[in-house]
Every structure is written in C-alpha cells, then in structure tokens.
C-alpha positions in Angstrom: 13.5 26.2 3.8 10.1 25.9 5.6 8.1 27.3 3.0 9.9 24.5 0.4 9.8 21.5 2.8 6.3 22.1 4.2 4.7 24.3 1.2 6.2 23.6 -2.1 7.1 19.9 -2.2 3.8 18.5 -0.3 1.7 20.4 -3.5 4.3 19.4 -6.0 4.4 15.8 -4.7 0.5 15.6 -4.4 0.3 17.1 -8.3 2.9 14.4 -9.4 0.4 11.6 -8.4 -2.8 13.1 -9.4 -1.5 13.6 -13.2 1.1 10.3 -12.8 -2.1 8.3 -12.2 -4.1 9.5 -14.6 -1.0 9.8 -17.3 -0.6 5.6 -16.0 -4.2 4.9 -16.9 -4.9 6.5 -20.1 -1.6 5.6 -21.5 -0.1 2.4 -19.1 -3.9 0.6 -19.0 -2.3 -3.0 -19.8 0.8 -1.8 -17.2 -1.7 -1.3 -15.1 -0.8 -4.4 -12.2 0.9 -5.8 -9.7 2.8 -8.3 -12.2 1.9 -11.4 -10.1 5.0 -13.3 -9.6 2.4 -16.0 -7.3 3.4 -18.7 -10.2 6.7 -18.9 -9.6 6.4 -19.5 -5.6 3.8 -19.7 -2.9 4.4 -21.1 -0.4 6.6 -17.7 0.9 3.9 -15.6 -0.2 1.1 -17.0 1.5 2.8 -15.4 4.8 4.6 -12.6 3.3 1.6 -10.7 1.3 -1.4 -11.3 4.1 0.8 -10.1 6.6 2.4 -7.2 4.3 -1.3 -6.2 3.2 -2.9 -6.4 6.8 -0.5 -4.6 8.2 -0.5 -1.3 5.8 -4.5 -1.4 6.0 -4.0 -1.1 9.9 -1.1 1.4 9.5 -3.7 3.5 6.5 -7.0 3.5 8.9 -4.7 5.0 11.8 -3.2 7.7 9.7 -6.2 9.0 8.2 -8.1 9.0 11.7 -5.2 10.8 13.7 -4.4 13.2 10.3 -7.7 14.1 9.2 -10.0 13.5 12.2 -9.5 16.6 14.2 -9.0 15.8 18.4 -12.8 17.9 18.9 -14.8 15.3 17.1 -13.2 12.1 19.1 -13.5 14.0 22.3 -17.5 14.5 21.4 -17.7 10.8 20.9 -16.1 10.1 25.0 -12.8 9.5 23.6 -10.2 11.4 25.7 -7.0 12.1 24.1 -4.6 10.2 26.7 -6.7 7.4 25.6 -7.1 8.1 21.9 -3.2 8.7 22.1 -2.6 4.9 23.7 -4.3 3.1 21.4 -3.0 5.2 18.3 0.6 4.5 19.6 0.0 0.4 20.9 -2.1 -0.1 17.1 -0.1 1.7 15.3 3.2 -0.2 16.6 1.8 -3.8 15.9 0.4 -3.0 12.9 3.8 -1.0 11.6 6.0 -4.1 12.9 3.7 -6.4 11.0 3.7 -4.1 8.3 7.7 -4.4 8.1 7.7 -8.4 8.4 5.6 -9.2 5.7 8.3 -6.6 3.8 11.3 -8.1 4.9 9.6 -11.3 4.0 8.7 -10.6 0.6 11.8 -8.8 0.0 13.6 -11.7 1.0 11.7 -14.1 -1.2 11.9 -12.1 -4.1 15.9 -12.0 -4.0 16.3 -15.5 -2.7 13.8 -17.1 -5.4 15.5 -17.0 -9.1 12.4 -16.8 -11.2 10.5 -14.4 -8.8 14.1 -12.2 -8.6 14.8 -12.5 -12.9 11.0 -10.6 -13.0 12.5 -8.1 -10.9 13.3 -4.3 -12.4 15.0 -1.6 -11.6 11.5 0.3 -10.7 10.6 -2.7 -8.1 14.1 -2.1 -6.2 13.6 1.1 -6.4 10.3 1.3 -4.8 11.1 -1.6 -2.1 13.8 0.8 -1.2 11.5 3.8 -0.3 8.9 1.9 0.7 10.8 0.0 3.1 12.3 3.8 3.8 9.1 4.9 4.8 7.5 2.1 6.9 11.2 2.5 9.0 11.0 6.2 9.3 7.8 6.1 10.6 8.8 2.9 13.2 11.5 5.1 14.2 10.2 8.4 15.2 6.8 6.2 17.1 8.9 4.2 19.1 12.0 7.0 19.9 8.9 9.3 20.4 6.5 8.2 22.7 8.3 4.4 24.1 11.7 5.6 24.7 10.9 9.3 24.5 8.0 11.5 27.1 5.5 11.0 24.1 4.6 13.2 21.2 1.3 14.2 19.9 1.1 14.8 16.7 -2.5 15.6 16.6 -1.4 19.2 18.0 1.0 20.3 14.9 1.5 17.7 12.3 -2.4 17.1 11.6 -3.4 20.5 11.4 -0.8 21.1 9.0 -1.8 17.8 6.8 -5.8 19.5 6.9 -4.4 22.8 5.8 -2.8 21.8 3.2 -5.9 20.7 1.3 -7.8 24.0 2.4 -5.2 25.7 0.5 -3.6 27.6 3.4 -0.9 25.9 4.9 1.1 27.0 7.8 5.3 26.0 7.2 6.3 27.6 11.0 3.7 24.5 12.5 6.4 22.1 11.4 9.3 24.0 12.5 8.7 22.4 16.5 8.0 18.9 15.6 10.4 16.5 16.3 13.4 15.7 13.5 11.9 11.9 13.2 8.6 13.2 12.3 9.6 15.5 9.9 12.0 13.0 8.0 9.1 10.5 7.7 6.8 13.0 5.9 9.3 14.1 3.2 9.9 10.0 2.6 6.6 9.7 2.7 5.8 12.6 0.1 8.4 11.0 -1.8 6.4 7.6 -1.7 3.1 9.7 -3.3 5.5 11.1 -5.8 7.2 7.5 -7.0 3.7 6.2 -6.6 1.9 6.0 -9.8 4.5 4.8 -11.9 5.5 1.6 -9.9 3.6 -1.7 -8.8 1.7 0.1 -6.0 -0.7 1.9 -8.3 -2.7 -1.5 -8.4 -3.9 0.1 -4.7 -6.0 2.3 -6.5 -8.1 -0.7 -8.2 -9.0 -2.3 -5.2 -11.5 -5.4 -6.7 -14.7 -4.2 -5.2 -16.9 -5.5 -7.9 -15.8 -8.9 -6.6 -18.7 -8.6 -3.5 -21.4 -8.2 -5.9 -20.2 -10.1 -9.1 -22.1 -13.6 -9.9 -20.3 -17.1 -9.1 -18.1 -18.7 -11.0 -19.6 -22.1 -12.5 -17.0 -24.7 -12.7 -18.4 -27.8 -14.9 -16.4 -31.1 -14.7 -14.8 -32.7 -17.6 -14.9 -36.0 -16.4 -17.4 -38.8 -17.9 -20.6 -39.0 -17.1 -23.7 -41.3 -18.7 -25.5 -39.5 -21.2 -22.2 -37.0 -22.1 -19.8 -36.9 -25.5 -17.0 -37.9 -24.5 -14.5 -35.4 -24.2 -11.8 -35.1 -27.1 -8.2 -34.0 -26.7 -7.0 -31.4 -29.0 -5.1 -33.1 -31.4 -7.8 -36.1 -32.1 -9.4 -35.6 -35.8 -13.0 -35.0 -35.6 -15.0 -38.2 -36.8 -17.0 -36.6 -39.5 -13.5 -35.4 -40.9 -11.9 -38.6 -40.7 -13.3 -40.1 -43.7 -12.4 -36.9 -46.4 -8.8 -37.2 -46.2 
C-alpha cells in the first residue's frame, strides 16, 4: 500500500497532467480558458476572485519554499527552523483561510446568480468539489497539527519525499510516520494535478506575462470634434450611394 499511495499514484498523477496539458493545448486551444462568467455579475466577484487568487499565490509560494527548499539552505541564510516553522504555519493559515473565503464566496455566487449558475457544467462542480477538498484538507491537518496539536514539521519527512520523487528515487516507508491529515491532503492534492488539465484551472498555466511589456492601448473618442466627419451610425446610407437607388 506504501509503494501505491507514495510511489505509483504521485508518478501516475504527475504523467496525467503533463500529457492532459499538452493533449488540452494541441487539441482544446479555443477551450483553453477560464469561461469568464464577469458579464453576468460583478459586483460579487470583485471580492470573491482577488481574495480567491491572493490567497492560493500565498498558499503556492509557501509550499514550494517548505517542499523544495531543503531546511540546510534557510539555515545558511540565519533563518532557524523554530522561526522558519512560525512563519510557515502563521502565513500559511491566513493565506489558506483567505484562500477558502474567496472560495466559499465564489461558490456561493455562482449558485445563487442564475446566469452565472446556467454556465455552470458538470466539470466546474466537479472541480469546486476537489478543490474546495483540497484547500480543507490542507486547513485541517495545519491547524489540528501544529495549533491544537505539539506541532509537526513537515520539512523532516514529507519534503524529502516530494524532492525524491523527481530524482527518481522515492522513499514510500518516509510517509508511513506522518501524520493521517497530512497524508489525506497529498492524495487530494495528487488528485487535484490529475483533474487539472482538463478543467478551468488550466488557464494557471497562461499566466498573461506579456501584458508588462506589451504597448498601450489607444482609445480614440468618437465624439465631435471641429475639423472631424461626423460619425455615421450603421444603418445610415452613405451619401455618395444615396443618389443611385
């Protein structure tokens, strides 16, 4: 079962979205979004998706520095792990929290607005189900952990396990001594990377970086000015055409 749980389905998952994604962009291009439903409401959004989007940046930045940055290269830079360890757990609580608001609040907007929930598919459910699955998991096993719990450091077992994983030697026993919280949010999360590329989030991977170095946008007034045709609506005939009917 260790070999399977900590072995098996972290490669299978991985390979699902490496070849989902590219399978989504060679064949999906024009499926390829987030399917904008910012049309049908607003004013919900502009608190729900800041929030949302803040908060899983935050939650991203802390699990790749306590999964892939190894405890000897913070301690070289005068970080001690006690303190490393408080911040990790204090950041990582707000930003999960905030990360499950903005959720709850798009969730909720999306099932309580009619056109917004009519552009919802099965696949969005779906995927607000294990997302939301995820992001609670994770909560959980912080909080019970290291605020209600002695602490946990994950840095000792779980993140030399992630690491191993991609030098192609992975150890399953590692995972057999970390807490049952921990190890629930990792298959949910493996799950997550699995249901990935063929759901909304794959617009993550497009992230609109040509946007800092792209020229302005010139927006020209239509309104009257001396020494300018006036403008013409649509359905007006042309002047010189008026005279050949």
């Amino acid at each position: 079962m260790n070999v399977l749980l900590w072995v098996v389905y972290p490669y299978l998952s991985i390979a699902v979205l490496a070849g989902g994604t590219i399978w989504r962009y060679r064949y999906d291009k024009f499926g390829w979004t987030t399917r904008s439903s910012q049309l049908y409401e607003t004013a919900v959004l502009r608190w729900g998706s800041p929030l949302f989007h803040f908060g899983v940046l935050m939650v991203l930045i802390g699990h790749i520095g306590g999964l892939v940055i190894p405890t000897s290269w913070t301690e070289a830079v005068g970080i001690s792990e006690d303190t490393y360890h408080l911040m990790a757990v204090f950041i990582g609580t707000v930003a999960g929290f905030c990360t499950l608001i903005g959720l709850a609040i798009l969730i909720a907007r999306r099932r309580l607005t009619g056109p917004v929930f009519a552009a919802t598919t099965k696949n969005d459910k779906a995927m607000y189900v294990v997302l939301a699955a995820v992001i609670v998991l994770g909560l959980w096993a912080t909080v019970r952990a290291n605020v209600a719990g002695h602490g946990y450091d994950y840095r000792e077992t779980i993140s030399p396990w992630f690491r191993s994983l991609f030098y192609f030697s992975p150890d399953p026993d590692v995972m057999a001594g970390v807490p049952l919280g921990f190890q629930i949010h990792i298959v949910a999360a493996f799950a997550l990377f699995a249901f990935w590329p063929f759901t909304r989030l794959v617009h993550a991977f497009s992230a609109p970086v040509g946007y800092l170095t792209r020229p302005y946008v010139v927006y020209r007034s239509r309104e009257a000015r001396p020494g300018l045709r006036a403008a013409r609506r649509g359905w007006d005939t042309p002047p010189t055409l008026r005279g050949r009917r």
